[in-house]
C-alpha positions in Angstrom: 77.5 115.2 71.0 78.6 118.1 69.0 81.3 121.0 70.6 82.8 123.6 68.7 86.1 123.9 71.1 88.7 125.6 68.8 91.8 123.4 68.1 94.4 126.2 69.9 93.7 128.8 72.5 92.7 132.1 71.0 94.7 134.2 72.7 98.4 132.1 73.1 98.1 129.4 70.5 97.8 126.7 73.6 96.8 123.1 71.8 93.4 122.6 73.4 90.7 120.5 72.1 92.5 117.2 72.4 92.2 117.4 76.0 88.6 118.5 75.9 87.0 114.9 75.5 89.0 113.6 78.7 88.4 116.7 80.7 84.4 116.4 80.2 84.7 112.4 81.4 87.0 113.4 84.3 84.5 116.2 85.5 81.9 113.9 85.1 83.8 111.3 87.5 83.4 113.8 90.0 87.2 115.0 90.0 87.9 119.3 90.5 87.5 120.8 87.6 90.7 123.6 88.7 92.5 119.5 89.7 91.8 118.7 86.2 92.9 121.8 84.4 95.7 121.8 86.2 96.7 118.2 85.2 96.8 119.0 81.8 99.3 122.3 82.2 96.6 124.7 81.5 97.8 127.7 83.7 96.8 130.6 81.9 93.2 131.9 82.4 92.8 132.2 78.5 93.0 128.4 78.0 90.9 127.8 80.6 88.4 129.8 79.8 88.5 128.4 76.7 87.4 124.8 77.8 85.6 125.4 80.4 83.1 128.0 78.5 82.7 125.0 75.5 79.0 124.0 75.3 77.5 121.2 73.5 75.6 123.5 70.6 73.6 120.0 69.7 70.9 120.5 72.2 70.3 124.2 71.8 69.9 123.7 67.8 67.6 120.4 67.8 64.3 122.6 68.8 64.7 125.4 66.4 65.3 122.5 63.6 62.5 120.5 64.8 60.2 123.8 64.6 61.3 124.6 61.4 60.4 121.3 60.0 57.0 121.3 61.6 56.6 124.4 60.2 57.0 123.2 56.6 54.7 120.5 57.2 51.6 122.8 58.2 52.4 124.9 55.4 52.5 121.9 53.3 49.3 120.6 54.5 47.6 124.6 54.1 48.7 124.1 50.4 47.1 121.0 49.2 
């Protein structure tokens, strides 16, 4: 899985992305995600906006990659 979650909050320099891997297994558990932000002393609405808009960028590369690469191939295959 690949996030890009900056290390600190933008906006007041808050360490975040140490506490991004255990927030994504807690959510997943089924805890509150507000129960869970709050566990880890993130009060401000900067910080949590900052983990809570993270996406996994993984899956919304793959296709374009995967088209690309086909693409060389049938213009490969027109060549020769």
């Amino acid at each position: 899985m690949t996030v890009l979650i900056p290390v600190r909050c933008f906006t007041c320099g808050n360490l975040i992305a140490d506490k991004f891997k255990e927030y994504q297994t807690r959510v997943k558990s089924g805890e509150d995600p507000g129960k869970v932000l709050d566990s880890f002393g993130f009060k401000r609405y900067c910080c949590r906006a900052m983990i809570l808009t993270s996406v996994e960028t993984i899956h919304q590369v793959i296709p374009f990659y995967e088209a690309i690469r086909r693409r060389e191939q049938e213009v490969r295959s027109e060549l020769e």
